[in-house]
ChimeraX commands (.cxc) that place a marker at each C-alpha (Angstrom):
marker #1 position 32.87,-99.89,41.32 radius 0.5
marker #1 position 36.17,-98.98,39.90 radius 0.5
marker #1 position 39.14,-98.89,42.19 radius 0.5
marker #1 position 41.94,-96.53,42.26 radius 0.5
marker #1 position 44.08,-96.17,38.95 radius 0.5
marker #1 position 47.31,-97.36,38.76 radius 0.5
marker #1 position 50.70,-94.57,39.44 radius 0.5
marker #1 position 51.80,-95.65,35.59 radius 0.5
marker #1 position 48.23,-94.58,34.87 radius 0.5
marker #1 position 47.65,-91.70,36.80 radius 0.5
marker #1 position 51.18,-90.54,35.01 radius 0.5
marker #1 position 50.06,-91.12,31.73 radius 0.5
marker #1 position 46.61,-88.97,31.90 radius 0.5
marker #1 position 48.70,-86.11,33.53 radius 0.5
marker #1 position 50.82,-86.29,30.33 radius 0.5
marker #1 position 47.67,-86.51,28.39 radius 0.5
marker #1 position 46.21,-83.11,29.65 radius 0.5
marker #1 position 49.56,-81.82,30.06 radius 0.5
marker #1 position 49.60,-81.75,25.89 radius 0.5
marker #1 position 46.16,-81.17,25.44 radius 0.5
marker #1 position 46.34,-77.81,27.75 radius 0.5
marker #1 position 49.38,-77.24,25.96 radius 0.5
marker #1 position 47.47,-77.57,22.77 radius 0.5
marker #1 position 45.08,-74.68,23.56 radius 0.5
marker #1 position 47.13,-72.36,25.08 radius 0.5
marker #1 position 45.94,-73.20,28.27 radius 0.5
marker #1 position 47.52,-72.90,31.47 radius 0.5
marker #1 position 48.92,-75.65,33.07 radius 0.5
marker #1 position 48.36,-74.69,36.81 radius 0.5
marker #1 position 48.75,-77.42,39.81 radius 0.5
marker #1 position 45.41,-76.98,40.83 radius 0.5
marker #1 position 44.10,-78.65,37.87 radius 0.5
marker #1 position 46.21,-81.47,38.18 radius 0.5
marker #1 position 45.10,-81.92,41.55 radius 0.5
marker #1 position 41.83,-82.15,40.72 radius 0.5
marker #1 position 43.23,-84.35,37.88 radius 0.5
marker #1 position 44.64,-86.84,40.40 radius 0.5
marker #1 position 42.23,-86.64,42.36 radius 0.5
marker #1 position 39.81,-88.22,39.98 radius 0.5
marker #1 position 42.34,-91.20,38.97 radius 0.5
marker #1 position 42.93,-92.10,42.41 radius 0.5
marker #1 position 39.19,-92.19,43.74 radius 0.5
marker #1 position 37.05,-94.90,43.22 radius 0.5
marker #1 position 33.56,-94.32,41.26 radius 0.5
marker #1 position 31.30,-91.84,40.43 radius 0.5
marker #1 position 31.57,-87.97,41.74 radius 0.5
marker #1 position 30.14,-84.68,41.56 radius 0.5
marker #1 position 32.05,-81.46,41.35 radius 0.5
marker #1 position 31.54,-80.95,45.07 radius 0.5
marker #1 position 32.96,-84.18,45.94 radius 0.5
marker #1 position 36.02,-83.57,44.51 radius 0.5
marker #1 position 35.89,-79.97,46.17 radius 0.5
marker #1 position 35.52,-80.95,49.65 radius 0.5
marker #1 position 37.64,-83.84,49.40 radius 0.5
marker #1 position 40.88,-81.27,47.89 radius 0.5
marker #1 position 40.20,-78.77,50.64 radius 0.5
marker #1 position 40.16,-82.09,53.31 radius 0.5
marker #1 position 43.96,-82.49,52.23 radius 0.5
marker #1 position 44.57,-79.07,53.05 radius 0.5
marker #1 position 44.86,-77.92,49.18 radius 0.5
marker #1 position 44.13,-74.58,48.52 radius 0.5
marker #1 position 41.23,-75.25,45.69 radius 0.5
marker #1 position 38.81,-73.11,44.40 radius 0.5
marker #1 position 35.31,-74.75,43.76 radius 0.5
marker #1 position 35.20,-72.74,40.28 radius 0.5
marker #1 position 38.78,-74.10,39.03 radius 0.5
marker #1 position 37.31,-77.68,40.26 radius 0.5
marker #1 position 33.87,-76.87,37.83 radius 0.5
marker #1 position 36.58,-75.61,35.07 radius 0.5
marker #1 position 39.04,-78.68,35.31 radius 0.5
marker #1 position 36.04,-80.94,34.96 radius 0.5
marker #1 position 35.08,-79.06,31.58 radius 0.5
marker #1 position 38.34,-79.75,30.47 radius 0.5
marker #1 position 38.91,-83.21,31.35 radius 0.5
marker #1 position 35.58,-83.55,29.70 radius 0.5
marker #1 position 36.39,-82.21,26.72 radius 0.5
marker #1 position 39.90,-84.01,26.37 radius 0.5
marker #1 position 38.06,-87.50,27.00 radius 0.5
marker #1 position 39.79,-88.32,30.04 radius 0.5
marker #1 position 36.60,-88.21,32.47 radius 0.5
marker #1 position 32.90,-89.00,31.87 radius 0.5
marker #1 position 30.02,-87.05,32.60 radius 0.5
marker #1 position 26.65,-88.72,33.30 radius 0.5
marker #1 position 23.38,-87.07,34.49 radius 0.5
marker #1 position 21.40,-90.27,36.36 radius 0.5
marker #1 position 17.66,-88.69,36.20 radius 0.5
marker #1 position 18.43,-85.63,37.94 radius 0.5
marker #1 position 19.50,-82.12,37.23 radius 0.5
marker #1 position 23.03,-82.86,38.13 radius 0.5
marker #1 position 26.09,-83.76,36.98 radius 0.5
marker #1 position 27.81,-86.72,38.50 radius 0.5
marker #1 position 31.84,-87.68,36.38 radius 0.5
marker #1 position 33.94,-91.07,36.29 radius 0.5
marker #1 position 37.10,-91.41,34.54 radius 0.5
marker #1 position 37.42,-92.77,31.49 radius 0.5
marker #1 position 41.22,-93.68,30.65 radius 0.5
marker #1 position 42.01,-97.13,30.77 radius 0.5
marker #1 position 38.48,-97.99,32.71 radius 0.5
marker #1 position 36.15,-100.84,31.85 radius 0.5
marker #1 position 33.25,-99.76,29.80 radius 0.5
marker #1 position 29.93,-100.61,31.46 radius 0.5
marker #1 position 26.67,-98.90,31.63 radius 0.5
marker #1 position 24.27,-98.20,34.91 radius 0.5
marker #1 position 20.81,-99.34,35.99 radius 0.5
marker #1 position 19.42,-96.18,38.36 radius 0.5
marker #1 position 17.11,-96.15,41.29 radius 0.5
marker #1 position 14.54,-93.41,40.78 radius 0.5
marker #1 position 13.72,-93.83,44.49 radius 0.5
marker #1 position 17.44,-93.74,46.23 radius 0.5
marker #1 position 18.97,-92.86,43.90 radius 0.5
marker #1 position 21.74,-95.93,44.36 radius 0.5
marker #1 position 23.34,-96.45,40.69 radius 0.5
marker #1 position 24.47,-100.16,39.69 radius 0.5
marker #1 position 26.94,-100.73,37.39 radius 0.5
marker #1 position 27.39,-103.94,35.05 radius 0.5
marker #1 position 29.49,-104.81,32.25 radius 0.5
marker #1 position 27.56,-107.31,29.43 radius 0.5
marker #1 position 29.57,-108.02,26.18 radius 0.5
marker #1 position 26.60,-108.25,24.54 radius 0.5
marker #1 position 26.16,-103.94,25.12 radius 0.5
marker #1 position 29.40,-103.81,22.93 radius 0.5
marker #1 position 27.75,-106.57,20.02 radius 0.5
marker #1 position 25.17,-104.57,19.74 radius 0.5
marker #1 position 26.84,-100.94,19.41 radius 0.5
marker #1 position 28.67,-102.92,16.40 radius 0.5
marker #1 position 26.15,-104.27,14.25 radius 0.5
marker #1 position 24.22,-100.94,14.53 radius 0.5
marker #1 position 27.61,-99.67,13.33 radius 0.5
marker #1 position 27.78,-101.91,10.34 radius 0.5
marker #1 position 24.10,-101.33,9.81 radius 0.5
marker #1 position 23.86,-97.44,9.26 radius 0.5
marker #1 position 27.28,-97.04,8.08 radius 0.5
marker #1 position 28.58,-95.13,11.63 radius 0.5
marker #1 position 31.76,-95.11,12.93 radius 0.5
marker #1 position 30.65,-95.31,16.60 radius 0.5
marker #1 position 33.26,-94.03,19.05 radius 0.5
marker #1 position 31.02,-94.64,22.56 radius 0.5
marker #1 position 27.59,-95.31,24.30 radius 0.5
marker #1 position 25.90,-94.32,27.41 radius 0.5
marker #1 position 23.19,-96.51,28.47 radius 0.5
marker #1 position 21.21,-95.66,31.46 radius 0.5
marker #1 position 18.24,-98.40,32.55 radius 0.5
marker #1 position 15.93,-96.47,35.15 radius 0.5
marker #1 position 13.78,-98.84,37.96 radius 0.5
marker #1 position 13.53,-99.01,41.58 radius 0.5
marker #1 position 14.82,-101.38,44.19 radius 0.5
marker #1 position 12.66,-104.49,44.84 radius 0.5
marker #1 position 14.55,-104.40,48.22 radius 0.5
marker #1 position 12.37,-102.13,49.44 radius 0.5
marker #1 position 13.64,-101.39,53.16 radius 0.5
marker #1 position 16.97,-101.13,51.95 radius 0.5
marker #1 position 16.62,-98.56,49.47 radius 0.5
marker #1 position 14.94,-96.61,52.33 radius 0.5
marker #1 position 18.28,-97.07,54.14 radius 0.5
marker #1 position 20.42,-96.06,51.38 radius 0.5
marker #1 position 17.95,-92.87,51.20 radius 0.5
marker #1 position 19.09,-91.95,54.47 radius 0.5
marker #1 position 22.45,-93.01,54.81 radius 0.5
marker #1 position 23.41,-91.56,50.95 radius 0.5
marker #1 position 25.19,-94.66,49.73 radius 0.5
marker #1 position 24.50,-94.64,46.01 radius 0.5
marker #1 position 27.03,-96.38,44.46 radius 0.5
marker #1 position 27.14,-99.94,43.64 radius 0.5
marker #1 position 29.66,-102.24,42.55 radius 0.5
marker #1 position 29.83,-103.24,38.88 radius 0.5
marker #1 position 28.11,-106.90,37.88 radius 0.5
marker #1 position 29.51,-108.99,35.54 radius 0.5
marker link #1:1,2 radius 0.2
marker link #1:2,3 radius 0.2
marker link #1:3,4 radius 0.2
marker link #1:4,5 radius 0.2
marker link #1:5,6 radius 0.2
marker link #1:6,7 radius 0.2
marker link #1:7,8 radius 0.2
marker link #1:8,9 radius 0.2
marker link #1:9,10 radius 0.2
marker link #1:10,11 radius 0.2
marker link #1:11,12 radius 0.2
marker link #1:12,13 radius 0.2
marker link #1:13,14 radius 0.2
marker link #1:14,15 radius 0.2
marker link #1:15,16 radius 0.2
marker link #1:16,17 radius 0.2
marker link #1:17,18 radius 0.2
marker link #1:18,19 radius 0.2
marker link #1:19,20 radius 0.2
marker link #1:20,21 radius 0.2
marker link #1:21,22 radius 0.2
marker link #1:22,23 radius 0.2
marker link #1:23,24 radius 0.2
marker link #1:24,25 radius 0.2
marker link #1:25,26 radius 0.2
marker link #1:26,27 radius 0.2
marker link #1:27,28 radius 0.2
marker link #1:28,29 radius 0.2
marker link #1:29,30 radius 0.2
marker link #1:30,31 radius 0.2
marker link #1:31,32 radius 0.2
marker link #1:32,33 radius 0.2
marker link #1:33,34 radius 0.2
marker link #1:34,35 radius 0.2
marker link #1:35,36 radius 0.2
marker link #1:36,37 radius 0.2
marker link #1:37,38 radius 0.2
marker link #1:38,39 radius 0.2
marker link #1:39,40 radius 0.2
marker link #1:40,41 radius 0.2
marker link #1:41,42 radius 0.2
marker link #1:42,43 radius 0.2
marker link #1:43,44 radius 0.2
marker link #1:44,45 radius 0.2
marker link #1:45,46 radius 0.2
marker link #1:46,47 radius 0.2
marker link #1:47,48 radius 0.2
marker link #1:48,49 radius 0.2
marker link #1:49,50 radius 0.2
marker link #1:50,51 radius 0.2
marker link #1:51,52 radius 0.2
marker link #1:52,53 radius 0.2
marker link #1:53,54 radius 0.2
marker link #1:54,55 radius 0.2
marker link #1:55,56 radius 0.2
marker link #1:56,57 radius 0.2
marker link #1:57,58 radius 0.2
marker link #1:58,59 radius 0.2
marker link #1:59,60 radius 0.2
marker link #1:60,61 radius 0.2
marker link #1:61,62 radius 0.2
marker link #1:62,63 radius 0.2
marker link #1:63,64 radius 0.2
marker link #1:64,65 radius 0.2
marker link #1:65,66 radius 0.2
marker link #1:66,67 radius 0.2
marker link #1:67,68 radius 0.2
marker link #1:68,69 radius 0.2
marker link #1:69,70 radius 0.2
marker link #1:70,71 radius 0.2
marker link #1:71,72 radius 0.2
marker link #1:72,73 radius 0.2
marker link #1:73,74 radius 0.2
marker link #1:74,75 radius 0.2
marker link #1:75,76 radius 0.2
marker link #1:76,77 radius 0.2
marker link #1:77,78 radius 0.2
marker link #1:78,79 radius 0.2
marker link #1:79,80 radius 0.2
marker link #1:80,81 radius 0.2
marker link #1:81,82 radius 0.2
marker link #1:82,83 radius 0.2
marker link #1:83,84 radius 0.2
marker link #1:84,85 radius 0.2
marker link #1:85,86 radius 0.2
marker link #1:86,87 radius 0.2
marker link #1:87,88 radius 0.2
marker link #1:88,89 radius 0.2
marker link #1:89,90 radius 0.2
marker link #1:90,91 radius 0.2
marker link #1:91,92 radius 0.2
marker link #1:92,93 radius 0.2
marker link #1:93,94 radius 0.2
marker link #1:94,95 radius 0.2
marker link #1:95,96 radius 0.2
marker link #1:96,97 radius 0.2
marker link #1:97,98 radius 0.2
marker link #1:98,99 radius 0.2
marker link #1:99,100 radius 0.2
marker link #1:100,101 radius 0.2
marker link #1:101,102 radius 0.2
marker link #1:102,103 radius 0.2
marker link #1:103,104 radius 0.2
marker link #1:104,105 radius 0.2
marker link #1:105,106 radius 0.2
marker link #1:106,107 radius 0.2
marker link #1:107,108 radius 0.2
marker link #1:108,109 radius 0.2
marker link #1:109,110 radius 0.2
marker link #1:110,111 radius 0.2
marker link #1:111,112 radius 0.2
marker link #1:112,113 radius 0.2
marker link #1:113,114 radius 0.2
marker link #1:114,115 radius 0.2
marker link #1:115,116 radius 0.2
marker link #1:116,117 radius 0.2
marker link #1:117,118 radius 0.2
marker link #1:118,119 radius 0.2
marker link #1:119,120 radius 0.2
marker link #1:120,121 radius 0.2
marker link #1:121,122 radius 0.2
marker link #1:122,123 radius 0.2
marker link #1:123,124 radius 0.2
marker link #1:124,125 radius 0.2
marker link #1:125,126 radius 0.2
marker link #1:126,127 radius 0.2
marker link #1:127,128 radius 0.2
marker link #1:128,129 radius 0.2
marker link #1:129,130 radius 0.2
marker link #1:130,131 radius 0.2
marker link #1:131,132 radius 0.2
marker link #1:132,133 radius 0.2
marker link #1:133,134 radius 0.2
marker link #1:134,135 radius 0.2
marker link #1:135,136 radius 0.2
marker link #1:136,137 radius 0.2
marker link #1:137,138 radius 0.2
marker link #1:138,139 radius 0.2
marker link #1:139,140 radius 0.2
marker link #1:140,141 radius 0.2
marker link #1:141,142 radius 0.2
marker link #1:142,143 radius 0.2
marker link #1:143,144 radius 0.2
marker link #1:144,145 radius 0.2
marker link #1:145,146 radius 0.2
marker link #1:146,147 radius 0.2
marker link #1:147,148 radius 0.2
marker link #1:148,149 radius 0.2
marker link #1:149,150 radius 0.2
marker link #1:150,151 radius 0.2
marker link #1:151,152 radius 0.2
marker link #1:152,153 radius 0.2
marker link #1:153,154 radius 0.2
marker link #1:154,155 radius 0.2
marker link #1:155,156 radius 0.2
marker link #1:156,157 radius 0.2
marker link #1:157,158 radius 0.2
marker link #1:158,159 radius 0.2
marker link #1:159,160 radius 0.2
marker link #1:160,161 radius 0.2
marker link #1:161,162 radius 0.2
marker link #1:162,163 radius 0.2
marker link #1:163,164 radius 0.2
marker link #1:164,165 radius 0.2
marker link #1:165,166 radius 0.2
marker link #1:166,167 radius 0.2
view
């Protein structure tokens, strides 16, 4: 699972959607740097209401449509992620200056492993030299269920989803 980002990092992306707001015109409110910092300073994966809940558990004064909006945004300027893991919603991980891996999914639980295999990236390269693409990303999703089978009826119940990445 990806840990916390670094202050020089978390620095850097503000900068980054500080131009790119600037860029469109956009306003540049506090809120959506909030949610902004938020993101860099979690660890994992997260849905919009995630981040919502845990703003207004500091005591910030968020609203849960500015959190949906930010998202867009950081979307858009290719400093978060989103994923959909088999299910109607959205989940988001950053993607500044954070490893590149891909996830194997639990339809069961639900519980989402990450792992990191050079060979992912060898691949996404000769397919690039072979139809002549310049290809700037990949999202590979492999979909299964635990073998483990009592303890993917715990995580069920206990909503622990996220695994840590395997090398």
């Amino acid at each position: 699972m990806a840990h916390p980002a670094h202050e020089d990092t978390v620095n850097l992306v503000k900068e980054i959607f500080r131009s790119y707001l600037k860029e469109r015109n956009q306003r540049q409110t506090p809120e959506r740097f909030m949610v902004l910092e938020e993101i860099y300073t979690a660890d994992g994966h997260f849905d919009a209401d995630d981040i919502f809940f845990r703003l207004k558990e500091a005591g910030t004064r968020v609203s849960r449509a500015t959190v949906y909006n930010t998202l867009d945004l950081l979307v858009e300027c290719g400093l978060v992620q989103r994923q959909q893991f088999g299910k109607s919603q959205y989940y988001y991980e950053r993607a500044y200056a954070y490893q590149q891996h891909d996830h194997i999914i639990c339809q069961e639980c639900g519980t989402v492993l990450e792992f990191c295999d050079p060979r992912v990236g060898e691949i996404q390269e000769m397919l690039s030299k072979i139809h002549g693409m310049d290809i700037k990303g990949h999202s590979l999703h492999f979909f299964g269920s635990c073998r483990d089978k009592e303890a993917c009826e715990l995580r069920k119940k206990d909503g622990s989803k996220i695994v840590d990445i395997k090398e």
